[in-house]
C-alpha positions in Angstrom: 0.2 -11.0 7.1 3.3 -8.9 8.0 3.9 -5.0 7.9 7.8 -5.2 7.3 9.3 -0.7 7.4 11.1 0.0 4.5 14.6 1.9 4.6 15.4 5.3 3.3 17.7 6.1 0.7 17.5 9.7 -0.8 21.2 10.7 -1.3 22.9 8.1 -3.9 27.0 8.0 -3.9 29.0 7.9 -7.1 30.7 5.0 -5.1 30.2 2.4 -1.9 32.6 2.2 1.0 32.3 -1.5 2.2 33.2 -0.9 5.6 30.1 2.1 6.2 28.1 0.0 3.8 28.2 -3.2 6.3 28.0 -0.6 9.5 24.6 0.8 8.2 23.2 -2.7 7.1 24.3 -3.8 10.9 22.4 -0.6 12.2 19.0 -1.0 10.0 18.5 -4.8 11.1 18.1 -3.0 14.4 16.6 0.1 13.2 13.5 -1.0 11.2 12.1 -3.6 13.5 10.4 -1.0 15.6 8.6 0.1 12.6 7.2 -3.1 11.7 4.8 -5.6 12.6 4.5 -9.3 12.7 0.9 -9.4 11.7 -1.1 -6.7 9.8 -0.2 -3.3 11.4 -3.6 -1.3 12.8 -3.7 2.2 12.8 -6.3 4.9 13.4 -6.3 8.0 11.6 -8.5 11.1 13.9 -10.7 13.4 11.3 -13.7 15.2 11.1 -16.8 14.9 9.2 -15.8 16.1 5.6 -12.2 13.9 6.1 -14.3 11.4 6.7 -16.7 11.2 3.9 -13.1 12.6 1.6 -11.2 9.1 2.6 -13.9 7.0 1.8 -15.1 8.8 -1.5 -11.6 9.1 -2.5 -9.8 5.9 -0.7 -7.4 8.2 -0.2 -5.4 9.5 2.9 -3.8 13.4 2.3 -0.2 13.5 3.3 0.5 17.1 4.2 3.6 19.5 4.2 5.3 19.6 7.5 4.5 23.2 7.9 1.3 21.8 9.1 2.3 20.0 11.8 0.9 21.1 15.4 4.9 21.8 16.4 5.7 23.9 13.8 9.7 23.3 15.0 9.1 19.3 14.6 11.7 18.4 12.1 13.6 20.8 14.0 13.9 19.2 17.1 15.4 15.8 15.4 18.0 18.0 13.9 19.5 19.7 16.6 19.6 16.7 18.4 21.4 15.3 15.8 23.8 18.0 15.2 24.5 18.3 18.9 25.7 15.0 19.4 27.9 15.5 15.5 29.4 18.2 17.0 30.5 16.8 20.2 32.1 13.6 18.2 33.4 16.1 15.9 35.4 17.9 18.8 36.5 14.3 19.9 37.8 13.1 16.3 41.4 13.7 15.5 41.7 12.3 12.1 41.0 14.8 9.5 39.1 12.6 6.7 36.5 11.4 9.8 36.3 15.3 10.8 35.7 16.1 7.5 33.0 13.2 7.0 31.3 14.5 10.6 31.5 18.2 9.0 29.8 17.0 6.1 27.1 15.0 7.2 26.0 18.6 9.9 25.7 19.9 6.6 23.9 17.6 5.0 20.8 16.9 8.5 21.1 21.2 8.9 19.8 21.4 5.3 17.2 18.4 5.7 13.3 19.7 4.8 15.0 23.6 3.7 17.3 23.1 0.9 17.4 19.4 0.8 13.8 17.8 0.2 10.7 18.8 1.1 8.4 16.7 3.7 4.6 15.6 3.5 3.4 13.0 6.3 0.0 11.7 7.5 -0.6 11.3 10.9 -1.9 7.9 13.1 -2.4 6.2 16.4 -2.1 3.3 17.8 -4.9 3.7 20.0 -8.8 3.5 18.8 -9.8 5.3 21.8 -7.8 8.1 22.6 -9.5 10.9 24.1 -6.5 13.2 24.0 -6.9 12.9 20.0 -10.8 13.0 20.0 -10.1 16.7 21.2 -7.4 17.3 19.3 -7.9 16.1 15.6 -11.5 14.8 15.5 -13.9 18.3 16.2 -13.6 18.1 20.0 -14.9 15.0 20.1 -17.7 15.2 17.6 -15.8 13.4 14.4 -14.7 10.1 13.6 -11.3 7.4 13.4 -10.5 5.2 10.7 -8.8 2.3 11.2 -6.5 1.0 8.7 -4.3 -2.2 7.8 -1.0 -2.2 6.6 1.0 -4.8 5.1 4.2 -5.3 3.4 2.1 -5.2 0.1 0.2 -2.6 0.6 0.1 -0.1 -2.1 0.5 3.6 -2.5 -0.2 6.4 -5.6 -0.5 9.7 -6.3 -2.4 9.1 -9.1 -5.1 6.3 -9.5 -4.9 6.6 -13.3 -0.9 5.4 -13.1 -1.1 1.9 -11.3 2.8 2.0 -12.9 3.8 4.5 -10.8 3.8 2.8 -7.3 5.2 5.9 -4.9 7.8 5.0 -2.5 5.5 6.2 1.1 7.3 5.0 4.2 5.6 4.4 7.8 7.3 5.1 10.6 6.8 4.6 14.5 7.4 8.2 16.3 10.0 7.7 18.7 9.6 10.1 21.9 12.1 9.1 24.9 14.9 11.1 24.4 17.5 8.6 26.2 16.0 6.1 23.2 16.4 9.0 20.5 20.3 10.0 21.8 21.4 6.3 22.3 20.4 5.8 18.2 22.3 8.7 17.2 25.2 7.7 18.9 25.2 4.5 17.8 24.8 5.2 15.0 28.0 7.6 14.9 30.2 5.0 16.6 29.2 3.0 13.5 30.4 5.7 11.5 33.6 6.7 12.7 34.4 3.0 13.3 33.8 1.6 9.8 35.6 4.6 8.6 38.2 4.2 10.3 38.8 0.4 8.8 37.8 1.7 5.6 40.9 4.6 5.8 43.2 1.7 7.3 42.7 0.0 3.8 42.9 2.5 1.9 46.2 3.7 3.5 47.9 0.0 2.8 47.0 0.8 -0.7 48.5 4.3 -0.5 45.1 5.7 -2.3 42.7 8.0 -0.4 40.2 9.4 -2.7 40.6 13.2 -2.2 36.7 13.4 -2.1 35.7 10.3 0.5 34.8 12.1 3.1 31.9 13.9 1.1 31.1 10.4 -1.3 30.8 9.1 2.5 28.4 11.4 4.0 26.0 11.2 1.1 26.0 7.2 1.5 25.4 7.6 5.2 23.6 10.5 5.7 20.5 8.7 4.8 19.8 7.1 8.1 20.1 10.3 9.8 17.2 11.2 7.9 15.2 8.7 8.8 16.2 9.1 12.4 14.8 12.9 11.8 11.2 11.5 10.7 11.3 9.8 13.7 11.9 11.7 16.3 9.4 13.9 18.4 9.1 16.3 21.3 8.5 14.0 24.3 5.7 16.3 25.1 3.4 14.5 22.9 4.3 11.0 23.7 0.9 10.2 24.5 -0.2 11.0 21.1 1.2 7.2 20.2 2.0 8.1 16.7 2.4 6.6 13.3 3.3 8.3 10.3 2.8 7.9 6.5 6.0 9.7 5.2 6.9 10.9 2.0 9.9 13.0 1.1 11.0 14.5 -2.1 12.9 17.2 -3.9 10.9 20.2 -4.3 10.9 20.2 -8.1 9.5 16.6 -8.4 6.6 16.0 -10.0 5.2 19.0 -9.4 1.3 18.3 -11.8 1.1 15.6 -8.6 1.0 18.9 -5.9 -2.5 19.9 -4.5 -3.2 22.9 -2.8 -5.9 24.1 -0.3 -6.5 27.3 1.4 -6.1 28.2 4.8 -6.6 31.6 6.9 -2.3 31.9 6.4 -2.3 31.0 2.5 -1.6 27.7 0.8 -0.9 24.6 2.4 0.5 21.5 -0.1 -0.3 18.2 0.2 -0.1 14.7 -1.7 -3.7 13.1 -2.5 -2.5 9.5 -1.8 -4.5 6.5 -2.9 -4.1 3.7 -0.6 -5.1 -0.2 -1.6 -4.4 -3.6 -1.1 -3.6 -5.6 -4.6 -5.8 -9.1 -4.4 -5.3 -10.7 -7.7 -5.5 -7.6 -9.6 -8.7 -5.9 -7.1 -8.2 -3.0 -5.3 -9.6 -2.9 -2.2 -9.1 -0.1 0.6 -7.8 -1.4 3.7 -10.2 -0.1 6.4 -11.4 -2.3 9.4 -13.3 -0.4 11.7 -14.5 3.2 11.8 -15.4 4.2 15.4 -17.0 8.2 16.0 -16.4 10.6 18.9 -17.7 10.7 22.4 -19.7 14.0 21.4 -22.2 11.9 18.5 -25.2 10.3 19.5 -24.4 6.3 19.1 -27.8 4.6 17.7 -28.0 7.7 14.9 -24.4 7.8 14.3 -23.9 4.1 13.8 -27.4 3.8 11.4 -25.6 6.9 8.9 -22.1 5.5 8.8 -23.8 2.2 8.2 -26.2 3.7 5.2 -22.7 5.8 4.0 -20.6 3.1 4.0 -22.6 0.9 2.2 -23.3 3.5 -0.1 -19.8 4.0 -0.6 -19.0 0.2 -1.0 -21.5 0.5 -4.1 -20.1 3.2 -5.9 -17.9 2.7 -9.3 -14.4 3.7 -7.5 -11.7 1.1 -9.1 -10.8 0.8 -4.7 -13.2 -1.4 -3.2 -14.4 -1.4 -0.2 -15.3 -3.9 2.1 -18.8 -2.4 4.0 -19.7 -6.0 5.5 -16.0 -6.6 7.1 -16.0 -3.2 8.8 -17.0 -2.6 12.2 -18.4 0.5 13.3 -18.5 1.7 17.0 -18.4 4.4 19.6 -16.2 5.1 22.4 -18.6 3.8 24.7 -18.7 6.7 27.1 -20.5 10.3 26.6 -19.5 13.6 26.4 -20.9 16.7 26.6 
């Protein structure tokens, strides 16, 4: 099967401008193809020991608050890149409705993740055997990576006593190259002002401007600049080779679905989120292979996981797993 990226739309307009709705439909055919796959999508999430044993007890992945993050100006960086380049078409536009639109949508990616949402992501790789992320996310090389399957149909909930409540989790491919990340954005802006521009032409020949377009505009358009935000990271950690589970939503939503835990600098939220693949009404989790760090012994490590795994596979959790169709394997070289 196919993992086909969803769009993003946070901010819903009272009204539709054609013109900037065919410009953004023109810009997501390109957009979301480097977030999806033609087969199942296979992606390895770096933990320790107790992450381990919590995703398989729980079939659950956590998506944490951005405040997390291991660049704690992440989001940041997306926005000022963005802003930068809205500024610079801003100083270029002459018509004052298109200004005002550029004007607006600044606003709207300055208050992104502050005022406006609030972000919680889970981190991936691409890569099984990264040592890089051995050291960095799985105990110096002494935990574990899951790897999981993604498809178009693959479910996700914040509850696994609500199988009605299906939450809206996007994955996304972090972009690093920042001739890649500035070519988007202005694209994307030429788009913009172009559409709007056809869209003011028409409205002109009909002598009616809606005094509040420019702000009905942003909020339609702004949504992709969002997106582009998620996407976007520090090219110092381009060989991370990252995926992201992403979820974004208004800081008052849902709060009873908010857990907690406890860190050395106070609370950190995050999202329990239960991750399965619906087979005629069977949940099963989508892992594939577990493979453990460089630092384990491989003949002991491989026996547990195997007695774990199968222990798990047993247990009464509504999320099946599938112990026999899951490989388990070191890195293949030792470290000490």
């Amino acid at each position: 099967m196919s993992y086909d990226a969803k769009s993003i739309f946070f901010l819903q307009p009272s009204m539709s401008t054609p013109q900037i709705k065919a410009a953004m439909s023109l810009f997501i055919e390109r957009w979301l193809p480097k977030h999806s796959s033609t087969a199942d999508l296979k992606l390895y999430h770096y933990t320790t020991v107790e992450g381990l044993k919590g995703i398989l007890n729980r079939r659950s992945i956590w998506l944490t608050h951005t405040s997390t993050l291991n660049d704690p100006l992440e989001l940041k960086y997306g926005k000022q890149l963005i802003i930068d380049i809205l500024n610079e078409a801003i100083n270029n536009e002459n018509e004052d409705n298109i200004k005002n639109l550029l004007k607006r949508l600044s606003t709207y990616v300055t208050a992104f993740d502050t005022i406006l949402y609030q972000t919680y992501v889970a981190c991936f790789c691409k890569t099984e055997n990264l040592l890089s992320q051995w050291r960095s996310y799985a105990a110096q090389g002494g935990g574990y990576n899951l790897g999981l399957r993604f498809q178009s149909n693959t479910k996700f909930y914040h509850t696994i006593d609500d199988t009605e409540e299906n939450s809206y989790v996007i994955l996304r491919k972090m972009i690093y190259n920042v001739n890649e990340q500035k070519e988007l954005v202005s694209n994307y802006i030429s788009f913009i002002i172009k559409s709007s521009k056809e869209a003011l032409k028409s409205f002109k020949e009909r002598d009616d401007i809606p005094e509040a377009w420019p702000f009905i505009a942003a909020s339609e358009c702004v949504n992709i600049f969002f997106d582009l935000i998620l996407s976007f990271k520090n090219p110092v950690f381009q060989e991370e080779k990252e995926w992201r589970l992403i979820k974004v939503m208004e800081a008052e939503h849902k709060p009873e679905i908010l857990r907690f835990r406890e860190i050395s600098e106070g609370l950190i939220p995050y999202l329990e989120t239960f991750i399965f693949d619906d087979l005629e009404g069977e949940y099963t989790f989508p892992l594939f292979e577990i493979n453990f760090g460089p630092m384990l012994d491989n003949a002991r490590t491989k026996s547990v996981l195997e007695l774990f795994l199968n222990k798990e596979a047993a247990s009464s959790n509504k999320i099946k797993i599938d112990a026999s169709s899951t490989k388990i394997s070191g890195t293949g070289y030792i470290l000490r």
